[in-house]
GUDO-465251 format. One record per residue (C-alpha): residue number from 1; residue in one letter; x, y, z. Coordinates in nm, 2 decimals, padded with zeros to 4 digits. Example, Ala and Ser with C-alpha at 12.3 -4.5 7.8 and 13.67 -1.06 7.14 Angstrom:
- 1	a	01.23	-00.45	00.78
- 2	s	01.37	-00.11	00.71
% end
This chain:
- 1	x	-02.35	00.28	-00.76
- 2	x	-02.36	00.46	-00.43
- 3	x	-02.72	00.52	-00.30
- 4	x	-02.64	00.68	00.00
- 5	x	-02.33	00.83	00.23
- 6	x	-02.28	00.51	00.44
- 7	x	-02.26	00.32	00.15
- 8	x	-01.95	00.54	00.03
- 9	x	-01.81	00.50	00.39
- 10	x	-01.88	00.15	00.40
- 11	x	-01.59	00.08	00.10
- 12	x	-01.36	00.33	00.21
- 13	x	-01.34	00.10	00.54
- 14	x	-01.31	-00.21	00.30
- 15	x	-01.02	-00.10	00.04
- 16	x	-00.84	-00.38	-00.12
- 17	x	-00.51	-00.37	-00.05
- 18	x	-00.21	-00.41	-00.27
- 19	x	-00.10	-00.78	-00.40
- 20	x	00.21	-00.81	-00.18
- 21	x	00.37	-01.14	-00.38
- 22	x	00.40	-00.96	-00.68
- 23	x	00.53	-00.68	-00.57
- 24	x	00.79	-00.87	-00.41
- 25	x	00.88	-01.05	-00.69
- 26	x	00.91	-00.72	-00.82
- 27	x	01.13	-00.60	-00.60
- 28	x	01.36	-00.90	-00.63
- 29	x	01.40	-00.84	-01.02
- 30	x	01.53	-00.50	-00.91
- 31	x	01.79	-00.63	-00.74
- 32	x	01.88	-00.86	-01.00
- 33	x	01.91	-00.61	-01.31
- 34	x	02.23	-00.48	-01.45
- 35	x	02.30	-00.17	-01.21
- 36	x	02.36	-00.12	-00.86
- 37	x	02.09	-00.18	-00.67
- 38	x	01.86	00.14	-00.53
- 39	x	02.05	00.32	-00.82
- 40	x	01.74	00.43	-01.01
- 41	x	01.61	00.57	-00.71
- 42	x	01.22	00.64	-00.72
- 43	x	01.19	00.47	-01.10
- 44	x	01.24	00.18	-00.88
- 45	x	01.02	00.22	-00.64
- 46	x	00.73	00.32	-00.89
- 47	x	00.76	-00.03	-01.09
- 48	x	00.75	-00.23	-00.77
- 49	x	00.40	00.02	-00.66
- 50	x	00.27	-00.03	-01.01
- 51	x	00.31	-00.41	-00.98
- 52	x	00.14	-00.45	-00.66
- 53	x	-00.17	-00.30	-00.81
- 54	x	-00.14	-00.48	-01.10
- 55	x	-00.09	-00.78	-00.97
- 56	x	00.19	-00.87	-01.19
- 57	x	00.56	-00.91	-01.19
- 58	x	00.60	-00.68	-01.48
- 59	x	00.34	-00.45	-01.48
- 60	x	00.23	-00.28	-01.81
- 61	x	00.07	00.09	-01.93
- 62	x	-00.09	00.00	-02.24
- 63	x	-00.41	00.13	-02.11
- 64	x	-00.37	00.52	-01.94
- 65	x	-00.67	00.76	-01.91
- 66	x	-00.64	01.08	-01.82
- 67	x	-01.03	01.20	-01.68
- 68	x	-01.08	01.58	-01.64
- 69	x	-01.38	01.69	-01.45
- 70	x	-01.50	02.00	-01.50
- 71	x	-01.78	02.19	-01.28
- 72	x	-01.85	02.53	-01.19
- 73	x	-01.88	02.73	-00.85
- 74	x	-02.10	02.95	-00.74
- 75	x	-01.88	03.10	-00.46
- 76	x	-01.68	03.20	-00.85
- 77	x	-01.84	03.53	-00.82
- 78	x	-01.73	03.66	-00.49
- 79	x	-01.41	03.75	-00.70
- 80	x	-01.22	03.50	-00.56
- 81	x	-01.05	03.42	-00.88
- 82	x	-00.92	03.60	-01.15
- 83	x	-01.10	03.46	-01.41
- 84	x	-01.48	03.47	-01.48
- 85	x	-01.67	03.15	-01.45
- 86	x	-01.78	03.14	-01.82
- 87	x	-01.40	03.02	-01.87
- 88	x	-01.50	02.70	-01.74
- 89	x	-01.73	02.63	-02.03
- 90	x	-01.51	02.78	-02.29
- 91	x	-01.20	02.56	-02.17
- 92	x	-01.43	02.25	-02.15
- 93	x	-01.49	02.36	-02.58
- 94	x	-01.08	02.34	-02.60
- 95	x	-01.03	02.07	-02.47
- 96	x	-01.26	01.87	-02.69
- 97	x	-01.13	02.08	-03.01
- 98	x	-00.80	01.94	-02.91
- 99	x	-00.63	02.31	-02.80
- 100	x	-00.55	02.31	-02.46
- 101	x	-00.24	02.17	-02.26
- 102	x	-00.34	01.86	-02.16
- 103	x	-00.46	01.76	-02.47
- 104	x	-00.09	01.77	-02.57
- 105	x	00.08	01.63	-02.32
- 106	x	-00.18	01.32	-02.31
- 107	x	-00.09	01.29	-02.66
- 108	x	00.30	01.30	-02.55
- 109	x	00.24	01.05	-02.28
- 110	x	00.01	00.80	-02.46
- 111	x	-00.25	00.86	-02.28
- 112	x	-00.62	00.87	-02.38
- 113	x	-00.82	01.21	-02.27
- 114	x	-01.17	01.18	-02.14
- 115	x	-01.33	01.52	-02.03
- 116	x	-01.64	01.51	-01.81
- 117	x	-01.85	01.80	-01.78
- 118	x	-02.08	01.77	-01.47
- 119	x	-02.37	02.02	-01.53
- 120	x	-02.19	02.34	-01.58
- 121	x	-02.51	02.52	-01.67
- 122	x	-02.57	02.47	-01.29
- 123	x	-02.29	02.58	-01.08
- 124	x	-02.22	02.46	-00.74
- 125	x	-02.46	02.68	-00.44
- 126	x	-02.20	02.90	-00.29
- 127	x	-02.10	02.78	-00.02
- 128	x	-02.09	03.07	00.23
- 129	x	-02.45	03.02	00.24
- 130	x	-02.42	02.63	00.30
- 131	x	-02.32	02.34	00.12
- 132	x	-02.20	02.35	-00.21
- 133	x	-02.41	02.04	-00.29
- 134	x	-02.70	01.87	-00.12
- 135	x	-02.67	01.51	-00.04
- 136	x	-02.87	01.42	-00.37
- 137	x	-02.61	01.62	-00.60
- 138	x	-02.32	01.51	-00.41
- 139	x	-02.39	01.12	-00.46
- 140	x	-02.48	01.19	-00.84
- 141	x	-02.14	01.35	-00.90
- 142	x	-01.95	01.10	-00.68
- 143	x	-02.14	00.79	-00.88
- 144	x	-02.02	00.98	-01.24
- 145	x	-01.70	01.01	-01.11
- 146	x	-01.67	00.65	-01.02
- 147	x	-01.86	00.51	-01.31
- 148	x	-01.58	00.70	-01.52
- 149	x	-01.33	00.48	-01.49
- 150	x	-01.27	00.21	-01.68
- 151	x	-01.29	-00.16	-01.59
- 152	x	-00.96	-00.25	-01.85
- 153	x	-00.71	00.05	-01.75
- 154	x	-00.31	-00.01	-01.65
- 155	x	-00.32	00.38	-01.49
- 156	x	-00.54	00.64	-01.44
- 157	x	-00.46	01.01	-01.41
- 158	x	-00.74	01.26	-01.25
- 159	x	-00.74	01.68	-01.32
- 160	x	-01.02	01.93	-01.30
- 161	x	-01.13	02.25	-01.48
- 162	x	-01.35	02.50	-01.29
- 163	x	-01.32	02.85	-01.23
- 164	x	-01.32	02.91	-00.86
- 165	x	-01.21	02.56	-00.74
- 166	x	-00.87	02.64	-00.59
- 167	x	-01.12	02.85	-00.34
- 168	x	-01.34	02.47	-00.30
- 169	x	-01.03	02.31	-00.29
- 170	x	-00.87	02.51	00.02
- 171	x	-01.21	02.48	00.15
- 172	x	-01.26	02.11	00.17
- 173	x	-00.86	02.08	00.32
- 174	x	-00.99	02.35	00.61
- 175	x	-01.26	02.12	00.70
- 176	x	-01.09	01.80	00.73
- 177	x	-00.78	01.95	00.86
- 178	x	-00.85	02.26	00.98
- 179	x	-00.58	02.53	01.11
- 180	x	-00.65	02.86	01.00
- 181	x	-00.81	02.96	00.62
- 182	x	-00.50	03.12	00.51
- 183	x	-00.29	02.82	00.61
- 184	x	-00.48	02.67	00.28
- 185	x	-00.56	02.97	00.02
- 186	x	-00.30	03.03	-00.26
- 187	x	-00.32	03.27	-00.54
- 188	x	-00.45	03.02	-00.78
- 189	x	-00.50	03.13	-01.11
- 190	x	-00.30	03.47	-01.03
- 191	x	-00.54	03.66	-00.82
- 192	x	-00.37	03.98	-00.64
- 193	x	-00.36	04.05	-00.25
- 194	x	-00.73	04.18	-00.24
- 195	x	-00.83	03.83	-00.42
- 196	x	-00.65	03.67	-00.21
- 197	x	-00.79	03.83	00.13
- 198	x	-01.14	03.79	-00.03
- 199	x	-01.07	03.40	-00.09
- 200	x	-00.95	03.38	00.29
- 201	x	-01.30	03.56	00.37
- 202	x	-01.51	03.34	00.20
- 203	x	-01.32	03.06	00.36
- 204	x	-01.38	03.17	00.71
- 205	x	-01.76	03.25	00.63
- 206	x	-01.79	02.90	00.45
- 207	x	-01.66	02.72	00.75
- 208	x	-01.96	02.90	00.98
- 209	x	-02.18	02.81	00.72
- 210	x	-02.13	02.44	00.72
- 211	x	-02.00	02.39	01.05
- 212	x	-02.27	02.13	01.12
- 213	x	-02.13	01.88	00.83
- 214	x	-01.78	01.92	00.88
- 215	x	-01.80	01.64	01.18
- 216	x	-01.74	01.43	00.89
- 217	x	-01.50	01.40	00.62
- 218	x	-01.74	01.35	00.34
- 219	x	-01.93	01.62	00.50
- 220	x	-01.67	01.86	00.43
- 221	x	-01.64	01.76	00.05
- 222	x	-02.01	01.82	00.03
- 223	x	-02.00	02.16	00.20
- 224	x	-01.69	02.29	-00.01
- 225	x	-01.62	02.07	-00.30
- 226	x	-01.89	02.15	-00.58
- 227	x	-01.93	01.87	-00.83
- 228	x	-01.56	01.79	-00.99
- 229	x	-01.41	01.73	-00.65
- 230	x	-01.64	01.50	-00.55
- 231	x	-01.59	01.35	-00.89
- 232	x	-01.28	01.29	-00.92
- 233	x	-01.29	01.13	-00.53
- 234	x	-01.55	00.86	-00.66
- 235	x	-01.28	00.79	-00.93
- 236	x	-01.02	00.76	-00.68
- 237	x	-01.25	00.51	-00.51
- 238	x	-01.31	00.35	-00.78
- 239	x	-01.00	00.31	-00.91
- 240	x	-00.89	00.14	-00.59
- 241	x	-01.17	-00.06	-00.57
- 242	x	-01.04	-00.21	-00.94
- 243	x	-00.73	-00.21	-00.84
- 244	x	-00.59	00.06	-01.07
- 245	x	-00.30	00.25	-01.00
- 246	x	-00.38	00.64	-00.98
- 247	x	-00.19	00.90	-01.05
- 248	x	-00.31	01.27	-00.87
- 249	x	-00.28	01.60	-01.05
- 250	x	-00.19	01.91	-00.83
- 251	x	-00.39	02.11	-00.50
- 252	x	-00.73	02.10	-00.66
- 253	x	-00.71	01.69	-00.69
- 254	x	-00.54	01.69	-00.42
- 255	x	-00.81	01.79	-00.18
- 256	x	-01.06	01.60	-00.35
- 257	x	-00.89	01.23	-00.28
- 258	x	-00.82	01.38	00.08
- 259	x	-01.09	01.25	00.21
- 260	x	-01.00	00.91	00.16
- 261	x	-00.70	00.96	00.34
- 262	x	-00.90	01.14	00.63
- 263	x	-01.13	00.85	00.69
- 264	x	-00.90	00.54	00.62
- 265	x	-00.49	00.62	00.67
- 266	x	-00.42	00.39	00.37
- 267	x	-00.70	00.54	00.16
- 268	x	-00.43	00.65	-00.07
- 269	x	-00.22	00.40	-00.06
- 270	x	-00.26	00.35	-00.47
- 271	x	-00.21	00.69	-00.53
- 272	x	00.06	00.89	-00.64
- 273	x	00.09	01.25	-00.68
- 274	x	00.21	01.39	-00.96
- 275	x	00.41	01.73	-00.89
- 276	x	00.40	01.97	-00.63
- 277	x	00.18	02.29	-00.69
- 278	x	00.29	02.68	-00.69
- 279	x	-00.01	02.68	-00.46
- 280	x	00.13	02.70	-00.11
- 281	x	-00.08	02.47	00.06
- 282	x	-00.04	02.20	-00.16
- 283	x	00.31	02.02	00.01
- 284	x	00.14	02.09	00.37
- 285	x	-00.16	01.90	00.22
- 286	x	00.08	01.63	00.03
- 287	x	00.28	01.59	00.35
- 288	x	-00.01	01.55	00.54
- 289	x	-00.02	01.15	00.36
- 290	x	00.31	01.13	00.39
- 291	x	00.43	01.10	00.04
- 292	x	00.59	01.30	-00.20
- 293	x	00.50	01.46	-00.54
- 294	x	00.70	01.33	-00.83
- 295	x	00.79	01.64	-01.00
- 296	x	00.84	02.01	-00.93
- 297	x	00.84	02.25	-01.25
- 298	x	00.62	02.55	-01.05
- 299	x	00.30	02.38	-01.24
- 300	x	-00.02	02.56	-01.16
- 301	x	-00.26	02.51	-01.46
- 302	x	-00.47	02.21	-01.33
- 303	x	-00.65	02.00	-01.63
- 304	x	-00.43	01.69	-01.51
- 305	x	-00.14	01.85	-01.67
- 306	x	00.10	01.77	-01.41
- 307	x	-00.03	01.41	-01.37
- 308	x	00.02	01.39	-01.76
- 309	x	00.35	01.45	-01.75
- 310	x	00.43	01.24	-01.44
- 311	x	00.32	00.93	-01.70
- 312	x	00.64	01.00	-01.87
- 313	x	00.82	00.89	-01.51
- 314	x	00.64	00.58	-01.51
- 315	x	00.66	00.52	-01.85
- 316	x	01.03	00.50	-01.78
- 317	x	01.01	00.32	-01.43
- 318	x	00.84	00.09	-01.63
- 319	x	01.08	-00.01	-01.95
- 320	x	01.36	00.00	-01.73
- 321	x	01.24	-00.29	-01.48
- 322	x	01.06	-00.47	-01.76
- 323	x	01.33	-00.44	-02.02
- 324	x	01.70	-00.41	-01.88
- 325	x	01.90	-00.73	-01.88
- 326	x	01.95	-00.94	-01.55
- 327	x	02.29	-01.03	-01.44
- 328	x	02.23	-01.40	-01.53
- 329	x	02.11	-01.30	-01.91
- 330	x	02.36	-01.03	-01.96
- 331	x	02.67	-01.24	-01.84
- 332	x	02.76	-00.98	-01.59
- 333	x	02.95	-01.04	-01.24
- 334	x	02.71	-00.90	-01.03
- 335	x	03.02	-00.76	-00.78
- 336	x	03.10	-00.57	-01.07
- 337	x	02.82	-00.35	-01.01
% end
């Protein structure tokens, strides 16, 4: 799809935008239902957003994938987390056997799991020696990710898997919005102070590293991100590109769509994001786009698992505007509301 890094910047400057006439027509069947209007409070707001993007009065969620992209690090074994890498590969083999979170809650949510591995046999360069990818490998996991999504859904959902990527993750959100490197580290998967202090290390020594590329925001997903990140950003494209709505997992997927927000201010505009991480950083980052995660439950697995259970909101955003009674039908006054 994408043959070079202009290319990718070139539609990021050319996003199509929502269809405003249906989701004003949207917005006037919300104030004609049954209840007082504003009274379903974000459920509202979500069926109106999901009937801009699909261009449709009463928008639908027949067809919901959930993509997990899965990719190892090699900045993994600098011990900044508390897992070894192999876990990526061995969590890649539960999913697909069906035994892992998210394959239970995208059953739950009626949504339909696809699990991409992206070369785990070759892990990401570590990136305190330079980029995690080189231009060639960056476009090939940026094309897979947007050649992932499909041409037919209602919703997707993104998530990752990959020991180490918290670490990528704070990475790419210190080169786009820098500060300092502990303003973006959290303990992902558990790691103690010491882990923590070596994953603010690594941080710092990445961003000397790759100082020259971090001029540009795609430069700083190349230098930091590793493979799934700049996965699941080509999806995000992608999905906005086919006007499909997009729901965003927690800090990890987070950063990766970042960039579109970095390098057009309504990159995200078809986004929403699906909870709010333990991980510190991940409301400064959400804040950052000025929006607000859907759920907080202290979720900090990754594997789209928040995102999966944020379908469950918009699965009911969606029966209440498409199925609740108007005034008219139901033969109520509408003061009485």
């Amino acid at each position: 799809m994408f043959e070079n890094l202009d290319a990718i910047a070139e539609a990021v400057r050319n996003l199509p935008e929502t269809d405003q006439s249906a989701a004003a027509q949207a917005a006037e069947r919300q104030m004609q239902l049954t209840k007082p209007a504003g009274s379903l409070g974000r459920l509202e707001d979500l069926a109106v957003w999901l009937a801009g993007w699909q261009r449709s009065e009463k928008p639908r969620l027949e067809t919901v994938v959930t993509l997990v992209f899965a990719g190892n690090h090699g900045v993994a074994m600098r011990g900044v987390s508390a897992f070894p890498p192999d876990v990526t590969n061995q969590m890649v083999a539960n999913f697909e056997h069906g035994g892992a979170a998210i394959n239970q809650l995208c059953r739950l949510a009626g949504s339909e799991l696809k699990v991409i591995a992206l070369q785990l046999d070759e892990p990401a360069d570590d990136f305190t020696q330079g980029p995690s990818l080189s231009e060639r490998q960056f476009l090939e996991a940026v094309n897979a990710g947007y050649d992932a999504v499909p041409e037919d859904a209602d919703l997707v959902c993104i998530g990752e898997m990959g020991i180490g990527n918290t670490t990528a993750a704070a990475g790419v959100a210190y080169g786009l919005f820098e500060g300092a490197a502990e303003d973006w580290a959290g303990r992902g998967t558990g790691v103690d102070d010491s882990g923590l202090q070596r994953k603010i290390d690594v941080l710092n020594e990445g961003y000397e590293a790759n100082r020259d590329l971090l001029h540009s925001s795609l430069g700083a997903l190349r230098a930091f991100g590793g493979r799934e990140l700049a996965a699941m950003f080509g999806a995000a494209l992608a999905c906005r590109t086919k006007s499909v709505a997009l729901v965003v997992d927690g800090y990890v997927s987070t950063a990766a769509v970042a960039p579109l927000f970095a390098m057009n201010p309504h990159g995200l505009d078809h986004a929403v994001f699906a909870h709010q991480s333990a991980e510190q950083a991940h409301q400064r980052l959400v804040a950052r786009f000025g929006q607000t995660p859907l759920l907080d439950l202290g979720m900090r697995l990754g594997e789209a698992s928040g995102a999966a259970v944020a379908v469950l909101i918009l699965r009911a955003a969606i029966e209440t505007h498409n199925g609740m009674a108007t005034f008219a039908e139901a033969g109520v006054s509408e003061s009485a509301s």
